[in-house]
C-alpha positions as CSV (number, residue, x, y, z in Angstrom):
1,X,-215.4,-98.6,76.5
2,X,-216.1,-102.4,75.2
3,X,-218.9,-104.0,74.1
4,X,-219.5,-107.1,76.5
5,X,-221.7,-110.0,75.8
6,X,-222.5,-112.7,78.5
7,X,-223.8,-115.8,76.7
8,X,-225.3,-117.9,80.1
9,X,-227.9,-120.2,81.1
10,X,-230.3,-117.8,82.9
11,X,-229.8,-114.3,85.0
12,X,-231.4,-112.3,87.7
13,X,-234.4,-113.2,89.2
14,X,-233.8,-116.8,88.5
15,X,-231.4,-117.7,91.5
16,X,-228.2,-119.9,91.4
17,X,-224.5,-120.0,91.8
18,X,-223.6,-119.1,88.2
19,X,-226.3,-116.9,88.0
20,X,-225.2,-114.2,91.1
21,X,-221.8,-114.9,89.4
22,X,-222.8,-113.6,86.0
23,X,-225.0,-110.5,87.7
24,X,-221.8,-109.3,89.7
25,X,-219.3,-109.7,86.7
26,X,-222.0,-107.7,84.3
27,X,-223.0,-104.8,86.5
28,X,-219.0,-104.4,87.7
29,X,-218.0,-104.0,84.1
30,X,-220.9,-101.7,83.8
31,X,-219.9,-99.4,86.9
32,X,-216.2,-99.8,85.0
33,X,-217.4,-98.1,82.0
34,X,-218.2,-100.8,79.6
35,X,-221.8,-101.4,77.7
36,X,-222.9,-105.2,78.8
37,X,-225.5,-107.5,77.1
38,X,-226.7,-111.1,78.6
39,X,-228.2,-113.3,76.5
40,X,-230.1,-116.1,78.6
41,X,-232.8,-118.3,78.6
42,X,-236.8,-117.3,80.1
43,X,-238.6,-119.8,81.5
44,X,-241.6,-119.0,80.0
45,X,-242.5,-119.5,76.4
46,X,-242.3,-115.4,75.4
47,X,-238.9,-113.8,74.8
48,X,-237.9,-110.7,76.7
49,X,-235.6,-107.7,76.7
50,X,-235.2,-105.3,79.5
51,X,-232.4,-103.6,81.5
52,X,-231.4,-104.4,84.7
53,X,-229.2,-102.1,86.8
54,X,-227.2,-101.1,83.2
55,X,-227.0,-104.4,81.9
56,X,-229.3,-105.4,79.0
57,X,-230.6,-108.6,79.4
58,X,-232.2,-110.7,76.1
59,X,-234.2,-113.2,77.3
60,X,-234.9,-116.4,75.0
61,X,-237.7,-119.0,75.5
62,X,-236.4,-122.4,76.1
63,X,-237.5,-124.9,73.5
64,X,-236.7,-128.0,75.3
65,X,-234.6,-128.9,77.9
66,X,-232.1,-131.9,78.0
67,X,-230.0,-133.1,81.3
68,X,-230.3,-129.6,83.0
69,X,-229.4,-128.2,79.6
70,X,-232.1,-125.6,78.0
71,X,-232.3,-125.6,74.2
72,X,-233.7,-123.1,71.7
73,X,-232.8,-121.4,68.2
74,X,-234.1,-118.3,69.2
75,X,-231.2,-118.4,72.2
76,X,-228.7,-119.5,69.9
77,X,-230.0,-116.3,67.2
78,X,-229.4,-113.8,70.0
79,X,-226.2,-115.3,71.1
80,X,-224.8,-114.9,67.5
81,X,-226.7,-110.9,67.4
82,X,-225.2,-110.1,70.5
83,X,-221.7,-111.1,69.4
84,X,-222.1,-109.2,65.9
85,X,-219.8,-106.2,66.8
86,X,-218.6,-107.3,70.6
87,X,-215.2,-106.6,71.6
88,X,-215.4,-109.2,74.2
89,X,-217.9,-112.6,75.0
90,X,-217.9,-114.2,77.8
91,X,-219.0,-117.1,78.0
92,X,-220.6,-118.7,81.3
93,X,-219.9,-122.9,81.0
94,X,-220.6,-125.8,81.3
95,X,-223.7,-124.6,78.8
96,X,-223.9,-127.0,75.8
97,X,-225.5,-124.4,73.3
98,X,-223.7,-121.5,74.5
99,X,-220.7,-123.1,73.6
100,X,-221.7,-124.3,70.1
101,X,-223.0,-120.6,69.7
102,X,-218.9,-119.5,70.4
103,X,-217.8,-121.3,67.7
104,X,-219.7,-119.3,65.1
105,X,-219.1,-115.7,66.2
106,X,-216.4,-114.8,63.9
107,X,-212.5,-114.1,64.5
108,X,-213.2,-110.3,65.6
109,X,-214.4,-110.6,69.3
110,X,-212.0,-112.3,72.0
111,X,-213.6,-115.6,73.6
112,X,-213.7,-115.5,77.3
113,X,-214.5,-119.0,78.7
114,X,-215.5,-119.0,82.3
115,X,-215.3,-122.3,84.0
116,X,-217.2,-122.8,86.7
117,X,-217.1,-126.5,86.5
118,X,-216.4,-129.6,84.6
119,X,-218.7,-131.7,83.2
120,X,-219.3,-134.8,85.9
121,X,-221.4,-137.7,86.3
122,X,-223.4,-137.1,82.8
123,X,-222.6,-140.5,81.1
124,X,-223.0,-140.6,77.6
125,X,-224.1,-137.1,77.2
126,X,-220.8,-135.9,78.8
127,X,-218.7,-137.7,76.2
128,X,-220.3,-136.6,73.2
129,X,-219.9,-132.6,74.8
130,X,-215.9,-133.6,75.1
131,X,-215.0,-132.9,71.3
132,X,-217.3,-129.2,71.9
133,X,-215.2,-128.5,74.9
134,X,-212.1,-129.1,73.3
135,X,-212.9,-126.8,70.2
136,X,-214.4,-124.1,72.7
137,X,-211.0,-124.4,74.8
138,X,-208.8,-124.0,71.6
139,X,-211.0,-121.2,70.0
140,X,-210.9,-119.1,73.7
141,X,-208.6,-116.6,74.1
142,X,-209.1,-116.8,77.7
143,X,-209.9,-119.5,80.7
144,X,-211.0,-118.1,83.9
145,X,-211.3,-120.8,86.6
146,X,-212.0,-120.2,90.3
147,X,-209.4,-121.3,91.9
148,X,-206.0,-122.8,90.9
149,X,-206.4,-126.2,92.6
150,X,-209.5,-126.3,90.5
151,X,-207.9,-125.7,87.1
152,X,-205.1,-127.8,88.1
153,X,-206.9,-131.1,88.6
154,X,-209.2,-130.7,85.7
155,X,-208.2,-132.8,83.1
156,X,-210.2,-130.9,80.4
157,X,-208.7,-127.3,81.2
158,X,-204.8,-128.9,81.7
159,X,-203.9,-129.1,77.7
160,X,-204.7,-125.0,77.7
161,X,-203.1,-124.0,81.2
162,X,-201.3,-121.2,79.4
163,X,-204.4,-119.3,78.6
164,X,-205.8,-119.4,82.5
165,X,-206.4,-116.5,84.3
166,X,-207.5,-117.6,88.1
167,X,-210.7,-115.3,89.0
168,X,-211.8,-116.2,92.9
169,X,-215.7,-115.6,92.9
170,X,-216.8,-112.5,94.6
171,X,-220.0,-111.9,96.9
172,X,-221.8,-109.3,98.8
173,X,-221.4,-108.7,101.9
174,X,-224.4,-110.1,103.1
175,X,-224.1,-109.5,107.0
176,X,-225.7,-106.1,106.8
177,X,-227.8,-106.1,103.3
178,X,-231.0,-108.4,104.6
179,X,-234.2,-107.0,105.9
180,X,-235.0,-107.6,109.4
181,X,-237.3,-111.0,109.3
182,X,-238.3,-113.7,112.1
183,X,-238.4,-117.5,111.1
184,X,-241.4,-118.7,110.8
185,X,-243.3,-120.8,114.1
186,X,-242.5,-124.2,112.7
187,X,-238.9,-123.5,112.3
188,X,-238.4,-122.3,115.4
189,X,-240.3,-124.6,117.3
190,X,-238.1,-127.8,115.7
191,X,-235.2,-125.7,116.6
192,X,-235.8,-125.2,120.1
193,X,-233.6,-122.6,121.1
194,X,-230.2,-125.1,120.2
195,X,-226.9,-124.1,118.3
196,X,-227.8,-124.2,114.8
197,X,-225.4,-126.6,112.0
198,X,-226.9,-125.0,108.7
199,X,-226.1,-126.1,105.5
200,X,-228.0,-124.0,102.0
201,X,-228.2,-125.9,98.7
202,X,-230.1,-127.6,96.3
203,X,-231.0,-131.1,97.1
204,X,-229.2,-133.2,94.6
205,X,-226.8,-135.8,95.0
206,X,-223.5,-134.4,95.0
207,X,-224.5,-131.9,98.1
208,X,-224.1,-134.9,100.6
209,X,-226.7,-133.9,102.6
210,X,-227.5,-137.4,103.5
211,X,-223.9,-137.5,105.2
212,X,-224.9,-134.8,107.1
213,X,-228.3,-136.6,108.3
214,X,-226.0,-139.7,109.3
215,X,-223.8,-137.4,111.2
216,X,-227.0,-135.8,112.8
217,X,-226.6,-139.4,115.5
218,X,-223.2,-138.2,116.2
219,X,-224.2,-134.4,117.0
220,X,-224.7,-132.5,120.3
221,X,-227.9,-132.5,122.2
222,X,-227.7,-129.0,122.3
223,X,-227.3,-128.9,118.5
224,X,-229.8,-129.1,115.4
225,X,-228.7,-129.6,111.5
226,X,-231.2,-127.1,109.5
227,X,-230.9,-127.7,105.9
228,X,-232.7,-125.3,103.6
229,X,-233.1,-125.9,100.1
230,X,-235.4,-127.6,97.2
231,X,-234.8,-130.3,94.8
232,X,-235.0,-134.1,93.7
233,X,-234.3,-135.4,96.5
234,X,-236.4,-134.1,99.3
235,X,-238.6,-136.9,99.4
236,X,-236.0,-139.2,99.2
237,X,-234.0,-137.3,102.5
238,X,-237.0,-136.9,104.4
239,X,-237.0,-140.6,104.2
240,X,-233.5,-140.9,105.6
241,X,-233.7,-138.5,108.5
242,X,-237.1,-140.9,109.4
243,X,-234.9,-144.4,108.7
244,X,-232.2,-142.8,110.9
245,X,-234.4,-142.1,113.9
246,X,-233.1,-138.2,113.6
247,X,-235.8,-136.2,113.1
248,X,-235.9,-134.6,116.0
249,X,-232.1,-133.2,115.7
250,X,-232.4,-132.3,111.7
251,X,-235.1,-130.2,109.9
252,X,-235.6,-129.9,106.1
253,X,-237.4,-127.1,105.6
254,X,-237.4,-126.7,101.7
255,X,-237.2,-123.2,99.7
256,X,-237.0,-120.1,102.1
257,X,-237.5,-116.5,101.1
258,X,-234.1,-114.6,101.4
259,X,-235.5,-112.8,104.1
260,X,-236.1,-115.8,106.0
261,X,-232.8,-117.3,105.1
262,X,-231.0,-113.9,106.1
263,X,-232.5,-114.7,109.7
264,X,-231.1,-118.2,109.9
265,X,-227.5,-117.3,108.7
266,X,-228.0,-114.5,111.5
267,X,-229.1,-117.2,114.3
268,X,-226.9,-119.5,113.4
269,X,-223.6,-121.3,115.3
270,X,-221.6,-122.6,112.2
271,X,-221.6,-123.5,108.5
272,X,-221.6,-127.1,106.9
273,X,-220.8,-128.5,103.8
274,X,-220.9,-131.8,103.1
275,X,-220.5,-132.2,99.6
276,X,-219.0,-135.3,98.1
277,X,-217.4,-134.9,94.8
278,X,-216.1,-132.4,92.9
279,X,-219.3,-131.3,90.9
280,X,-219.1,-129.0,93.7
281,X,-216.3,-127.1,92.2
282,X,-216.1,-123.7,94.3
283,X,-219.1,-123.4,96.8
284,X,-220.3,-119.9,96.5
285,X,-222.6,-120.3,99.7
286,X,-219.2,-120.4,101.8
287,X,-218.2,-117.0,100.9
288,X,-222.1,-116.3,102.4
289,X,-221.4,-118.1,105.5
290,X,-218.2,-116.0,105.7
291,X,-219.6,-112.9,105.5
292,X,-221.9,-113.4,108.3
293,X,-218.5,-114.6,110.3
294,X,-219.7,-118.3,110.6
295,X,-217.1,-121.0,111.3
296,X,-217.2,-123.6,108.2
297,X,-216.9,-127.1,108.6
298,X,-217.0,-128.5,105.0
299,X,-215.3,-131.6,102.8
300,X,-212.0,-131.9,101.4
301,X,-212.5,-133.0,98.1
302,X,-209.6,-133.7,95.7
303,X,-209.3,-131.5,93.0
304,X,-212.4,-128.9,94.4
305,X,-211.8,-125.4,95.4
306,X,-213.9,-125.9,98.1
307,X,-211.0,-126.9,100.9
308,X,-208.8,-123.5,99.6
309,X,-211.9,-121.2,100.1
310,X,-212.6,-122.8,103.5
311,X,-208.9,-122.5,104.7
312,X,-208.6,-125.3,107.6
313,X,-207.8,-123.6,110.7
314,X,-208.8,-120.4,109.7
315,X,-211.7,-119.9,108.4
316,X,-213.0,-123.4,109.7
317,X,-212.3,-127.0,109.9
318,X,-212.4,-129.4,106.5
319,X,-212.9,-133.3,106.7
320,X,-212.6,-136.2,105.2
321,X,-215.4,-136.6,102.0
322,X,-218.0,-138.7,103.0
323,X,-217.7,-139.6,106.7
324,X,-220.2,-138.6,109.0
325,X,-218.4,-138.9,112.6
326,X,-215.9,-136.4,111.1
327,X,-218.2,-135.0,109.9
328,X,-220.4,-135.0,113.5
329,X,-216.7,-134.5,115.4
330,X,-215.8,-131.3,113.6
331,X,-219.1,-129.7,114.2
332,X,-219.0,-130.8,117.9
333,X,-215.4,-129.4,118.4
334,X,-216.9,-125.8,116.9
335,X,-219.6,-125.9,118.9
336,X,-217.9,-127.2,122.0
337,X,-215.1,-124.5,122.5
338,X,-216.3,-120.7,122.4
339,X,-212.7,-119.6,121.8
340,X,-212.3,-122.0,118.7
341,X,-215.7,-120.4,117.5
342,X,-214.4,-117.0,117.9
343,X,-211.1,-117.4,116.4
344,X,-212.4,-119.3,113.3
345,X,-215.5,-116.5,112.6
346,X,-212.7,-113.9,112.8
347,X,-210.6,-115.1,110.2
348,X,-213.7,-116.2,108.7
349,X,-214.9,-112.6,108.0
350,X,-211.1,-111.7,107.6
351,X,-210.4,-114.5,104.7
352,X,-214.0,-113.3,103.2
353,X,-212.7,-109.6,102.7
354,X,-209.5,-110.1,101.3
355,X,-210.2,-113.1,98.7
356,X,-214.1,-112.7,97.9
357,X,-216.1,-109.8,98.1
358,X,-217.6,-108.6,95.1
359,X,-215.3,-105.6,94.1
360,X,-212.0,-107.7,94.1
361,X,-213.7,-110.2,91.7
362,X,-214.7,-107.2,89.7
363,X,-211.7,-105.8,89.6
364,X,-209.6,-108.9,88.9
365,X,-212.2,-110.1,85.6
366,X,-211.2,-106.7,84.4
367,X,-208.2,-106.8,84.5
368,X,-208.3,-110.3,82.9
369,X,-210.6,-107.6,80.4
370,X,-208.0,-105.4,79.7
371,X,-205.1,-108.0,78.9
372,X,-207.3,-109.7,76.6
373,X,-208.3,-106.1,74.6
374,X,-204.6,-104.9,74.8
375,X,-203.7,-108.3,72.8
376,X,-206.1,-107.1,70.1
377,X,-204.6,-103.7,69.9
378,X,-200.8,-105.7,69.5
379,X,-202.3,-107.9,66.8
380,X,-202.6,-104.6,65.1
């Protein structure tokens, strides 16, 4: 049995990609026989400890937050605690103090770096964190990125490609896990009984969301775009879908319970994503679109995992980044030919099972586990 420590940004309830990442990586290694301790961040001013399903979670009160990034000593206390007789830490970036925290933990515990993602777009802040990234990279014993293309284009992780490990993210299967739930009367009233384009993310700029409401002209009468999701730029895409004369084809309908969201990956026709640049490294919500067998149209963007995991002619169709009658055409040709639809939510729930699911992530981080802990043993 090892001793495990996550160091990440936040964990179970809060909701997110890196989060349901973290959650199925610690209770796996639990269920594998290993004692597992996450150090996060609360989001209210009082720090926490409690265990969840196995895994002991410290929670730290954030002391300020800068650029999406929370800060607080008492985090970075219990990161160095939790690493104080760990066999293994595993550590969840990009997550500024996390990282510093790594460099003080000693020689004894092997470094795990998961990368979910470069640093993008963060100006001057993300060229002060390069000389931390490097250090981080050259202390860890171990890089696990999420897909190969990812790790490949990725100037930052390419001077360490011998220490990569490629660990595919791993869902449930969430076809059969939701409660039964109706949406509510205003949602299905702007629907209308049509084939429902959804698309699930926070609304920021890299999603692209406003390609998809300029592609909304371009759609199907028998279509609507449904995009659930909160975030900085509601206002601001509410706006568009009124400039662009669409609001009777696309419907923002902010945060959703999962029980409501269960019900609208249930009714709907396809998947879209439209993000636009490679911020959106992976694009976790595709492996929950696959799981419910929905056909994906999504971007290719260069140097993403996102066009691997949605395999084109497969599990879906990918398009250009950033063009909306591609965009539009895609969606139309899904929702145009039944046989198309059918074929592509086959392999669809056939790609999902065999690259994705939850237990051959688990089992693939451990065995990433195990190589790193048998190194130790050969030190010896």
């Amino acid at each position: 049995m090892a001793q495990i420590v996550h160091f990440g940004k936040y964990y179970l309830p809060d909701s997110g990609g890196i989060e349901s990442v973290t959650a199925c990586l610690a209770k796996g290694a639990v269920a594998a026989g290993h004692a597992v301790t996450v150090v996060c961040f609360e989001k209210t001013l009082a720090p926490q400890e409690e265990v969840l399903d196995g895994v002991s979670v410290v929670r730290a009160p954030i002391e300020k937050l800068v650029a999406s990034q929370p800060l607080g000593l008492k985090y970075f206390r219990a990161c160095l605690s939790g690493a104080w007789g760990a066999d293994i830490v595993h550590l969840h970036a990009p997550n500024m103090l996390g990282a510093f925290c790594a460099l003080f933990i000693g020689k004894k515990p092997r470094l795990l770096v998961h990368w979910h993602s470069d640093v993008i777009n963060k100006g001057f802040l993300g060229k002060i964190l390069r000389p931390l990234e490097s250090a981080l990279l050259r202390r860890a014993d171990c890089i696990v990125a999420t897909s190969q293309v990812y790790a490949d284009a990725s100037e930052t992780l390419r001077p360490y490609k011998d220490k990569i490990a490629v660990v595919p993210i791993g869902v449930p299967d969430a076809k059969h896990a939701g409660a039964d739930a109706e949406l509510s009367s205003s949602i299905e009233k702007q629907i209308r009984g049509r084939k429902i384009i959804l698309a699930v993310g926070r609304l920021v700029p890299y999603k692209g969301f406003n390609v998809l409401i300029d592609a909304a002209k371009h759609l199907s009468d028998d279509s609507v775009a449904v995009i659930v999701g909160g975030g900085p730029l509601q206002q601001q895409l509410q706006q568009a879908i009124e400039l662009a004369d669409v609001k009777d084809c696309v419907v923002l309908t902010g945060r959703l319970s999962d029980a409501a969201l269960h019900a609208l990956f249930e009714r709907a026709t396809l998947y879209c994503l439209p993000s636009t640049y490679r911020a959106e490294a992976f694009g976790v919500v595709l492996l929950e679109a696959m799981t419910y067998g929905l056909p994906i149209v999504a971007t290719d963007i260069p140097g993403s995992g996102v066009p691997w995991v949605n395999q084109h002619g497969i599990s879906g169709l990918n398009v250009p980044v950033g063009d909306p009658v591609a965009l539009a055409g895609a969606c139309n040709q899904i929702l145009s030919s039944a046989e198309l639809r059918g074929m592509l939510s086959e392999g669809a729930r056939k790609r999902f099972f065999a690259e994705f699911t939850e237990e051959v992530s688990v089992k693939r981080m451990m065995h990433a586990y195990d190589q790193m802990l048998t190194e130790v043993v050969l030190e010896f």
